[in-house]
C-alpha positions in Angstrom: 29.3 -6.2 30.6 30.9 -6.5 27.0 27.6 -7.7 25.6 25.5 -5.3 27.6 28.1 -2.4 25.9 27.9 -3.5 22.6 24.4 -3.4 22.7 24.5 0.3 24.3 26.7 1.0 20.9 25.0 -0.4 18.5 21.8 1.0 19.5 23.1 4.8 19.6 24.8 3.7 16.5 21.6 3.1 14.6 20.1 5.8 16.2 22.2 8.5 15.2 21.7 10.3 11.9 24.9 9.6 10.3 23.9 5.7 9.9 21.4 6.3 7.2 24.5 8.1 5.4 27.3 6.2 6.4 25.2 2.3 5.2 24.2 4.7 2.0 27.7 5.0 1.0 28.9 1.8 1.9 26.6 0.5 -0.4 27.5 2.8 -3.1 30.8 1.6 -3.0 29.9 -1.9 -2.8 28.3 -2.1 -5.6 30.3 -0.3 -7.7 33.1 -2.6 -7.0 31.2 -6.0 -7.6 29.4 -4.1 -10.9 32.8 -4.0 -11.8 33.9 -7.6 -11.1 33.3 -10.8 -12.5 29.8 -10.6 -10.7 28.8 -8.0 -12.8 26.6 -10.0 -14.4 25.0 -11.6 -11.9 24.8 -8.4 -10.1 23.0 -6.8 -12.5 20.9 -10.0 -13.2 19.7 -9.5 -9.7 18.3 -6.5 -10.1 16.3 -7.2 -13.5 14.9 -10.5 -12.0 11.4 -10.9 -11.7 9.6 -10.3 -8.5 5.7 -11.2 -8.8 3.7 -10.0 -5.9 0.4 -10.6 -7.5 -2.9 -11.8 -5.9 -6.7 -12.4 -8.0 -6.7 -10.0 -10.5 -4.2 -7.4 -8.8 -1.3 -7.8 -11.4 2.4 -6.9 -9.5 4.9 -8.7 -11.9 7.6 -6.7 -11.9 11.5 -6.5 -11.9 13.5 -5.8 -8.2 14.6 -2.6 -9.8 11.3 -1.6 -10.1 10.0 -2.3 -6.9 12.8 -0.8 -5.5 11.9 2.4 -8.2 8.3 2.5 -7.8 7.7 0.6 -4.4 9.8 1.7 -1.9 10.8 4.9 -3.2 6.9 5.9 -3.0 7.4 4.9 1.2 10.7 6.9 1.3 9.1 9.9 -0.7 6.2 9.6 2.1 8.7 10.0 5.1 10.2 12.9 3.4 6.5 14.5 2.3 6.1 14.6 5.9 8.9 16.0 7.0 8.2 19.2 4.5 4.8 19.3 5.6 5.9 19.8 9.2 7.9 22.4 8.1 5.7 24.0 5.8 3.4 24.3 9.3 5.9 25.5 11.7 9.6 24.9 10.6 11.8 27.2 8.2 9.3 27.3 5.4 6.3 28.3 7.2 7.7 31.9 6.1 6.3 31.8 1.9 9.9 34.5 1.5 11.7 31.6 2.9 9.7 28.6 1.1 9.9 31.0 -2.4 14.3 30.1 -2.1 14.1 25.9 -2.4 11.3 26.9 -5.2 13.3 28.8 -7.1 16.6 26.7 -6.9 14.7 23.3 -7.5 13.6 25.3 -10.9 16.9 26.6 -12.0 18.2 23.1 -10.7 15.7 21.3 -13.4 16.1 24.1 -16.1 20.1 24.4 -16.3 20.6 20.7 -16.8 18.3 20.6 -19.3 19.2 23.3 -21.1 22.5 22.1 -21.1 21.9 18.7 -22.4 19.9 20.0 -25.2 22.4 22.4 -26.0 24.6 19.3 -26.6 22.3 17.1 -27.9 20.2 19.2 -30.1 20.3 17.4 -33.8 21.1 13.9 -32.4 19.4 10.6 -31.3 19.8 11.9 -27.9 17.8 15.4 -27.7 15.2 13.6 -26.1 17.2 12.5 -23.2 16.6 16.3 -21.3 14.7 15.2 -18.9 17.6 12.2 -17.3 19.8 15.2 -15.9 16.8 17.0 -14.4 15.9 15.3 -10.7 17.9 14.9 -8.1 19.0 12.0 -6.1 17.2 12.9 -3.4 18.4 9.9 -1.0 21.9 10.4 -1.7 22.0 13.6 -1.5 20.5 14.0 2.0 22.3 10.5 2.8 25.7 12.0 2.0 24.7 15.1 4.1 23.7 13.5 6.9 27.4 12.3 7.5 28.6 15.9 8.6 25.8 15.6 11.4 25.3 18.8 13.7 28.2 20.2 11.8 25.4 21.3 9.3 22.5 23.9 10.2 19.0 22.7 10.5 17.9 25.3 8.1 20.5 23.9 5.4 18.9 20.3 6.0 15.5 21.7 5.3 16.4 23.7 2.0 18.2 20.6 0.8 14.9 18.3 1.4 12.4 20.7 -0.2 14.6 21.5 -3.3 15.4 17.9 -3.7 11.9 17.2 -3.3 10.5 19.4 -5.5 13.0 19.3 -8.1 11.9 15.5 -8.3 8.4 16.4 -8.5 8.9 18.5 -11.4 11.2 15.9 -13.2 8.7 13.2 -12.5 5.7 15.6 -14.3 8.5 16.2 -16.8 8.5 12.5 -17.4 4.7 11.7 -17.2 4.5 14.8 -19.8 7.0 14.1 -22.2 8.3 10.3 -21.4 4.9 8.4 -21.0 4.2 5.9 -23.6 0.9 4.6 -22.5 -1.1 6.8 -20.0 -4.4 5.5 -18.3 -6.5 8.0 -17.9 -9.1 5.6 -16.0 -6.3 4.6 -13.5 -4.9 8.2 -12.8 -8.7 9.5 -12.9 -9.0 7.1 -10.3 -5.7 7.6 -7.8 -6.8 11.2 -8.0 -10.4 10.3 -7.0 -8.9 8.6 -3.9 -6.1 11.5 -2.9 -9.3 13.8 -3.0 -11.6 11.4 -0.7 -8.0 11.7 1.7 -8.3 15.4 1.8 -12.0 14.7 2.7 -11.1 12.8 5.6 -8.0 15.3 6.4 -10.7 18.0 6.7 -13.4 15.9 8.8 -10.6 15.6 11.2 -10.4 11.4 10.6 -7.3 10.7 12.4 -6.8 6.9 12.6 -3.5 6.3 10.2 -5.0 3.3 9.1 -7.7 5.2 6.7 -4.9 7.0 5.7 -2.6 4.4 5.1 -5.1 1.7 3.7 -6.3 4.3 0.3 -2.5 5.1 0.1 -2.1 2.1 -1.2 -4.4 1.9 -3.6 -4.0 4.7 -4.4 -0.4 3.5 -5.5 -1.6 0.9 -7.0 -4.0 3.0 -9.3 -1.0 5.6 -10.2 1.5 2.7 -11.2 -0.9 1.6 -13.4 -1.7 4.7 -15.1 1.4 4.8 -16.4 2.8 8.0 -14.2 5.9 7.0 -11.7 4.0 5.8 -8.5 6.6 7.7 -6.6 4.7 10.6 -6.4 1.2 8.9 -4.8 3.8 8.4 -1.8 4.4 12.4 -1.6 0.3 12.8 -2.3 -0.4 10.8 0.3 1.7 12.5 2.7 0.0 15.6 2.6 -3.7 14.2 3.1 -2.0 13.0 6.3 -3.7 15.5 8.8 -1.1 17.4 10.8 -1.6 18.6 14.3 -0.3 20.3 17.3 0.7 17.7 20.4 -0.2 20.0 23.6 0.2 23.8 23.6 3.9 24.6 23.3 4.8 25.8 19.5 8.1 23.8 20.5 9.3 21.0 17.7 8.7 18.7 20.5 5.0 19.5 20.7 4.4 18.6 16.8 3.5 15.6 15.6 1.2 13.6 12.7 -1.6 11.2 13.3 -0.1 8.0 15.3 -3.6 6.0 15.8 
């Protein structure tokens, strides 16, 4: 019966909402204490060791930071591309007077910092840093909100997400704008080539997740080579995911993404 009950608890533990917050923070704190430890070092050795992934002539040589940066942010940035999609269909910013709000603030939310840093900065070797204070930390953010739980509307949720998301789009084409050293114009020529061959199959009604999830790849492959932060292939890619109604009732319940 114990074991039977603490499988009942940890189950409804990691279901609940609050875990993604709650493991978030723990982290957080974790690592800020060994960071500032005698592991420091190490620690941050860790993080700048190299990982190589690569196969034939598919070169994926890079640090754990970076995959942690570049890959699995991309997959996070898809999860949450979806969720705004859904929203954007039949949630809180299906209404464009409602959408225009998260808009606005993700562009005063990019402009103040900015203008502030510059404003302190102007003259010196570190003007060109303007664009550091501009995203948000998306994953925190909603992490750290995601600990009040039902104590916090839906609708609040929601803004949060698309202002976080879009104030992180904009800093990322602030940084392939302003921060890229070496841009491929054959590799991005080419990711965009494959989100528009997505749409194709989005419109054709081509539901099967796999030849979704298949170009998605490469297409993250061809934007982290271009140069640009492959983060935002992940958000691309999520909306070239066809959305759909699930049977007839306009309920949350009844609206769902491809799952073939």
């Amino acid at each position: 019966m114990a074991e039977l009950r603490l499988t009942k608890l940890f189950k409804e533990f990691f279901e609940s909402e609050r875990t993604g917050g709650l493991i978030l923070v723990c982290c957080m704190f974790v690592s800020i204490w060994i960071a500032n430890t005698g592991a420091g070092g190490g620690y941050l050795h860790f993080w700048h060791a190299r990982l190589d992934l690569s196969f034939g002539q598919v070169s994926l040589d890079h640090s754990v930071e970076h995959w942690v940066n570049d890959g699995l942010m991309a997959i996070f940035f898809l999860l949450v591309g979806l969720e705004i999609e859904r929203e954007i269909y039949v949630g809180e910013l299906a209404d464009f007077r409602k959408a225009l709000l998260p808009i606005l603030a993700a562009a005063g939310g990019m402009a103040a910092p900015a203008a502030l840093h510059f404003l302190f900065n102007r003259g010196t070797p570190t003007q060109a840093g303007f664009g550091i204070p501009m995203a948000t930390d998306i994953a925190f953010a909603l992490g750290v909100l995601s600990l009040l739980g039902n104590k916090v509307p839906p609708s609040v949720k929601i803004f949060l997400t698309a202002l976080a998301i879009i104030d992180d789009l904009g800093a990322i084409l602030v940084i392939a704008v302003f921060y890229t050293k070496s841009l491929s114009l054959v590799w991005l020529a080419a990711a965009i080539a494959i989100f528009l061959l997505l749409l194709l199959l989005n419109r054709w009604k081509v539901y099967r997740l796999v030849f979704y999830l298949v170009p998605g790849v490469i297409m993250w492959y061809c934007m982290l080579q271009s140069g640009i932060h492959a983060t935002l292939s992940g958000v691309l890619l999520a909306f070239a995911i066809p959305f759909r109604r699930v049977g007839t009732h306009p309920s949350a319940s009844s609206i769902g993404f491809i799952s073939q």
